[in-house]
C-alpha positions in Angstrom: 43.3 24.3 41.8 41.8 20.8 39.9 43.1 18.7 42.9 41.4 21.4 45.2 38.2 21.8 43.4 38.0 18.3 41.5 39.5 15.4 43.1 38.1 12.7 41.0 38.7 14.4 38.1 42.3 15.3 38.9 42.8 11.5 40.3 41.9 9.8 36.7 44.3 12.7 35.0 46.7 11.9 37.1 46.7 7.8 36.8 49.2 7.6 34.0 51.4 10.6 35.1 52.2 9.8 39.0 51.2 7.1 41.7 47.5 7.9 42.7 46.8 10.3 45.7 44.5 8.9 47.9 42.2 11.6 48.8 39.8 9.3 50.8 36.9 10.9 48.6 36.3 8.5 46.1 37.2 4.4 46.5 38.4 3.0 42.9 35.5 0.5 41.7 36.6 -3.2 41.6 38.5 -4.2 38.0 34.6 -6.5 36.9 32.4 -3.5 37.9 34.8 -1.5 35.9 34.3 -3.7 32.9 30.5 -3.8 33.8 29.9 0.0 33.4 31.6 0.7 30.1 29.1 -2.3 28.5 26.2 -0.8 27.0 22.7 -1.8 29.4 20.5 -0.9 27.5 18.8 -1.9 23.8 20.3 0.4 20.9 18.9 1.0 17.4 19.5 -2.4 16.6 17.8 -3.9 19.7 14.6 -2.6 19.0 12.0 -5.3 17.9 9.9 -4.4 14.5 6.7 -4.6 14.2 5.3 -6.8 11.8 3.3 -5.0 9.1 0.4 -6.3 8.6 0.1 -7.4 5.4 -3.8 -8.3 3.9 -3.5 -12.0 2.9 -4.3 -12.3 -0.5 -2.8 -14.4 -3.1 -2.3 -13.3 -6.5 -2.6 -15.2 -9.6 -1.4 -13.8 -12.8 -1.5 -14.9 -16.6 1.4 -13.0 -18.4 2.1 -13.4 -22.2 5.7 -14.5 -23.3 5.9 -15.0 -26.6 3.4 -15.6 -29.5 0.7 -17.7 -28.2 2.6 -18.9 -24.7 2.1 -17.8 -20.9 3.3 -18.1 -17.7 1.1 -17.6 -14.5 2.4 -15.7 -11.7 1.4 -16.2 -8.1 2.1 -13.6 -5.3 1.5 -13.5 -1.7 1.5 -17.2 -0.5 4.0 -15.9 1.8 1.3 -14.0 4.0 0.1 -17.7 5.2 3.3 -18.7 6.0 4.1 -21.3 3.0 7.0 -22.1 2.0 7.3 -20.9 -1.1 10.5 -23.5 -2.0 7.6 -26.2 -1.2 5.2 -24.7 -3.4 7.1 -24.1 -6.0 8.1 -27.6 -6.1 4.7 -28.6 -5.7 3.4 -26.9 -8.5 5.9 -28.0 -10.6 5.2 -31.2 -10.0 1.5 -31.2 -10.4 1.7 -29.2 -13.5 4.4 -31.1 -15.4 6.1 -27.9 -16.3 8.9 -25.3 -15.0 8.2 -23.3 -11.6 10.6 -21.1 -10.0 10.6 -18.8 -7.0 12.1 -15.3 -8.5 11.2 -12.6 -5.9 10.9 -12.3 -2.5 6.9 -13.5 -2.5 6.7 -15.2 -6.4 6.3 -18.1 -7.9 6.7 -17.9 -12.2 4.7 -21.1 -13.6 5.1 -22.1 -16.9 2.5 -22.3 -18.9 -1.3 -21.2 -18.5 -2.4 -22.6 -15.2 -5.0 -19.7 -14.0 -8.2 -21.9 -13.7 -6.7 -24.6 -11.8 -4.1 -23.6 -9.4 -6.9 -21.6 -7.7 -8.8 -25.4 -6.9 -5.0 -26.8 -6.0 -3.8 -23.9 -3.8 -7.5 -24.3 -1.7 -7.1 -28.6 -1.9 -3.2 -28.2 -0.9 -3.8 -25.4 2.1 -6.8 -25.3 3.2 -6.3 -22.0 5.7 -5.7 -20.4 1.9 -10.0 -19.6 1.6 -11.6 -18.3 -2.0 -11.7 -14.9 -1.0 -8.1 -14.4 -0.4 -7.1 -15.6 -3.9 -7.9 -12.8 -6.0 -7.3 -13.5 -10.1 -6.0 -10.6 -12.1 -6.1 -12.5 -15.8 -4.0 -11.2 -18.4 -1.7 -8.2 -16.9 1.9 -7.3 -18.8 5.1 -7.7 -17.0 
C-alpha cells in the first residue's frame, strides 16, 4: 500500500533495507544539493542584528566619601561618545597624580576629589564631550 500510494516515501524507507526501486517518479538529488538542503538558509535567533539602544549621552561625575575626610570621584557614561575608557582612565591618572581604575562596564573610580576639574579636562581632552552632557551629581553614597 506505501509503495502504491507513496513512492517517495516508501523509496527513502526502503534505502537501508533493499536496493532502491526505480519508480521513474522522483530522480535522487545530486550528493552537493543533498548537502545544500539540510544547511540552514536562512538567519536564526542568533542571526538577527540588535538594535542599538539609544542611550542619552551624558557623562556622570560623582564625589563619593571613603573614609574620614577622603573621596573618590566617579565618572559614568564616557562610553556613549565612544572613548576608550582604558585611555581615559589612564589619562586621568596621569593628569591627576593619583589612582584611576575602570571597575564597571561604563566607570572610571578616581582617587581623590577631582569634581571641579575633570569637568574642564574631559571638554579640553574631547571636545565632541559639550557642557551640557556632563551632568555633576556632588556628594551621592555608594
Amino acid at each position: 500500500w506505501l509503495e502504491k500510494n507513496f513512492p517517495d516515501v516508501f523509496a527513502r524507507m526502503s534505502v537501508g533495507n533493499a536496493p532502491k526501486q526505480d519508480t521513474g517518479c522522483e530522480e535522487a538529488p545530486p550528493v552537493g544539493e543533498e548537502e545544500e538542503r539540510k544547511k540552514q538558509k536562512r538567519g536564526g535567533r542568533g542571526q538577527i542584528k540588535q538594535k542599538k539602544k539609544t542611550v542619552p549621552q551624558k557623562i556622570t561625575i560623582a564625589k563619593i566619601p571613603r573614609a574620614k575626610k577622603k573621596y573618590v570621584t566617579r565618572v559614568c557614561g564616557m562610553n556613549t561618545f565612544d572613548i576608550d575608557l582604558k585611555e581615559a582612565q589612564r589619562f586621568f591618572a596621569q593628569k591627576f597624580s593619583c589612582g584611576a581604575s575602570v571597575t564597571a562596564e561604563d566607570e572610571i573610580i578616581i582617587q581623590g576629589d577631582f569634581t571641579d576639574d575633570i569637568i574642564d579636562v574631559i571638554q579640553e581632552k574631547w571636545p565632541e564631550v559639550d557642557d551640557d552632557s556632563i551632568d555633576d551629581l556632588g556628594e551621592v553614597k555608594k
